[in-house]
Every structure is written in structure tokens, then in C-alpha cells.
C-alpha positions as CSV (number, residue, x, y, z in Angstrom):
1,X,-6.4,-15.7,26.7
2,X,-6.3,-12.0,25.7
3,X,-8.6,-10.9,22.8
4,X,-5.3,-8.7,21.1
5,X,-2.0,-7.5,21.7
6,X,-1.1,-4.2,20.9
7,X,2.9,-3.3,21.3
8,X,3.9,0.0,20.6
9,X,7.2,0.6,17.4
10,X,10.3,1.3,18.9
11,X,13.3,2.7,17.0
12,X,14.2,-1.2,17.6
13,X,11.3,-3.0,17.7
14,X,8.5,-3.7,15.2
15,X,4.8,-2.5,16.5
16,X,2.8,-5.7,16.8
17,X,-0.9,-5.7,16.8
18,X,-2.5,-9.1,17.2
19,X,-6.5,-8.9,17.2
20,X,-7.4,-12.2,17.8
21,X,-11.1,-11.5,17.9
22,X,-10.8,-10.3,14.2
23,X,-8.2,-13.3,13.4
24,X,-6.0,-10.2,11.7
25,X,-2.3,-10.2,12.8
26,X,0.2,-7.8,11.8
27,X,4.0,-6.9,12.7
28,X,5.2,-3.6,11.4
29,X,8.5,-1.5,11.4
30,X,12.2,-2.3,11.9
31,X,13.0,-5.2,14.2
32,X,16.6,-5.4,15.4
33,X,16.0,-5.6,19.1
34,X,18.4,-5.7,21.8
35,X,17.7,-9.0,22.8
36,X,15.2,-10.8,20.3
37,X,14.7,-13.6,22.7
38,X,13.3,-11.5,25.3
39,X,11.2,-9.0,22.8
40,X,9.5,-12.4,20.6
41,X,9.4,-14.8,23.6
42,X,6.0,-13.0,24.2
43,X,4.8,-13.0,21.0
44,X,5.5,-16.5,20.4
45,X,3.6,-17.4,23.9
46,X,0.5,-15.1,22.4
47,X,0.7,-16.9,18.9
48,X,1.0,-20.4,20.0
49,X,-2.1,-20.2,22.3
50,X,-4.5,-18.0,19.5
51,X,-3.4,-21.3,17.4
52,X,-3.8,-24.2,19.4
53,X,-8.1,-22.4,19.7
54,X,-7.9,-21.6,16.0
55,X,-8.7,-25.5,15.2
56,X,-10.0,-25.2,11.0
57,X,-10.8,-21.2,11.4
58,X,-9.0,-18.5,9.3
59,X,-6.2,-16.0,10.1
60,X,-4.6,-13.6,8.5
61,X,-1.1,-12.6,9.2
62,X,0.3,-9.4,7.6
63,X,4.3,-8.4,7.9
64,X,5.2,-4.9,7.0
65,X,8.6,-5.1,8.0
66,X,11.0,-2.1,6.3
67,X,14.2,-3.5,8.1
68,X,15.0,-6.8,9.9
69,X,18.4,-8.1,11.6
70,X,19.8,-11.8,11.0
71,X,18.0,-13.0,14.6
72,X,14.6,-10.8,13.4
73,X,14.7,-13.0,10.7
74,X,15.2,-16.1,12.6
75,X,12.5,-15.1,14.5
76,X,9.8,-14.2,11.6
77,X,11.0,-17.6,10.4
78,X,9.6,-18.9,13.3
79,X,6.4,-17.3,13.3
80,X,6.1,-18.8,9.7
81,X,6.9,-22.3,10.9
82,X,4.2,-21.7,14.0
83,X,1.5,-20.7,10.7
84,X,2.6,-23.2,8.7
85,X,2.2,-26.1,11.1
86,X,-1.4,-24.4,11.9
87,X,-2.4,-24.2,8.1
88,X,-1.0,-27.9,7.9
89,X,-3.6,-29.1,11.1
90,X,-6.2,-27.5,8.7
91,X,-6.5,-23.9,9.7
92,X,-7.0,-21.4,6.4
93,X,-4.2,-18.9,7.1
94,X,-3.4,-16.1,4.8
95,X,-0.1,-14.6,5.0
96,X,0.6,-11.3,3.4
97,X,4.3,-10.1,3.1
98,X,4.1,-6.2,2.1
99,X,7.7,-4.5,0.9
100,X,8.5,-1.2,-0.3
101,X,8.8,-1.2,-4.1
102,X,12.3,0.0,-4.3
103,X,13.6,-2.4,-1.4
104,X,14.8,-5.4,-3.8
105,X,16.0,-7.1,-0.5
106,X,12.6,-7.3,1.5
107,X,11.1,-8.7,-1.5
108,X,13.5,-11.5,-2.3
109,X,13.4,-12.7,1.9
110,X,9.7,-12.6,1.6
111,X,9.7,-14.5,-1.6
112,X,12.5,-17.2,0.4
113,X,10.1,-17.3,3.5
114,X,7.1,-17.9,1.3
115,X,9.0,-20.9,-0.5
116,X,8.5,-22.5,2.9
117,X,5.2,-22.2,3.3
118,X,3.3,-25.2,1.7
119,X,-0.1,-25.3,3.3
120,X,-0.6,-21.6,4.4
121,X,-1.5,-19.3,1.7
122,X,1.4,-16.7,1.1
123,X,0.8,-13.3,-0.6
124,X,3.9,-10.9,-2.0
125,X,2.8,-7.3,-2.0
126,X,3.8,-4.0,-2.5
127,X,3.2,-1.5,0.6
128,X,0.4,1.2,-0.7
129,X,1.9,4.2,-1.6
């Protein structure tokens, strides 16, 4: 398995930066690709095998997302669900949802993705700045 993932932002697509090493995890931008199958597919494949070695270790997963599509959203909620049912197999994962203070609309989806989330720990933050 790789030790990170680094994908470079795209006026489309969210830059991803997985450092497994570290056990830090973070998705950032806008996310309305093209085809959300083909740009999450590899993602998903990355996440699921970091998980399955994780075992009862920590991660932290951050989402800085300024602008996601209906299928981005589908697909974060799947990368929740992949985190959740980690956390619930006894992993400690932290995930941080950071939104821009004036963006009412990334708040309340972060605060209905982290109603899901039972066994992961789930953090509501305002970006810095």
C-alpha cells in the first residue's frame, strides 16, 4: 500500500491529500466532477485498504470543502460510512468538518453528515480566517 496520496485541486475537483503514515486525511476545495465515479473510485480503493490495516489505531479525517454537487455529497457520504464502520470495529477516528463562517449551507450538511456518525468522533469548525 502507498504511504499518501496527494491529488492536485482542479476547478472541479477537490485536492486530496491522504498521509497515511501520519493517519491525517484531508479533502479540500469544490468537488463537482465530471464523472464522480471515476474521480472517487480511487479514493475509495486508497481509504478502504489504509482501514482494513488501521485495526484499533487513530485517524484523522479533515473536509474543507467550500462547494459540493448532489453526487459529491453522495460520495462524502460514503467516505463517512467507510469511517464510521472503521470507528465502529474500534478504530479512534476524528473527523473534522471545517466551513466558511458565512456559508450557512456547508454548516448545516456537515452538521446532517455528523448526525450519522455514532462511533467516530465528529468535529464542526469554522475554516481559520
Amino acid at each position: 500500500m502507498q504511504d499518501k496520496i496527494d491529488i492536485e485541486a482542479t476547478s472541479r475537483t477537490p485536492a486530496v491529500a491522504f498521509d497515511f503514515a501520519a493517519n491525517h486525511l484531508r479533502i479540500k476545495g469544490e468537488s463537482y466532477p465530471e464523472d464522480v465515479t471515476e474521480f472517487y473510485g480511487p479514493v475509495f480503493t486508497a481509504l478502504d485498504g489504509y482501514l482494513e490495516k488501521l485495526g484499533a489505531g487513530s485517524c484523522r479525517f479533515d473536509f474543507e470543502l467550500i462547494y459540493l454537487n448532489s453526487s459529491s455529497a453522495k460520495a462524502i457520504m460514503m467516505l463517512m460510512d467507510k469511517l464510521e464502520a472503521a470507528a465502529k470495529k474500534g478504530a479512534s477516528i476524528d473527523v473534522y468538518w471545517y466551513y466558511d463562517k458565512e456559508d450557512d449551507t456547508m454548516q448545516e450538511l456537515g452538521e446532517e453528515f455528523g448526525e450519522d456518525l455514532e462511533s467516530a468522533k465528529f468535529h464542526l469548525e469554522k475554516m481559520p480566517g
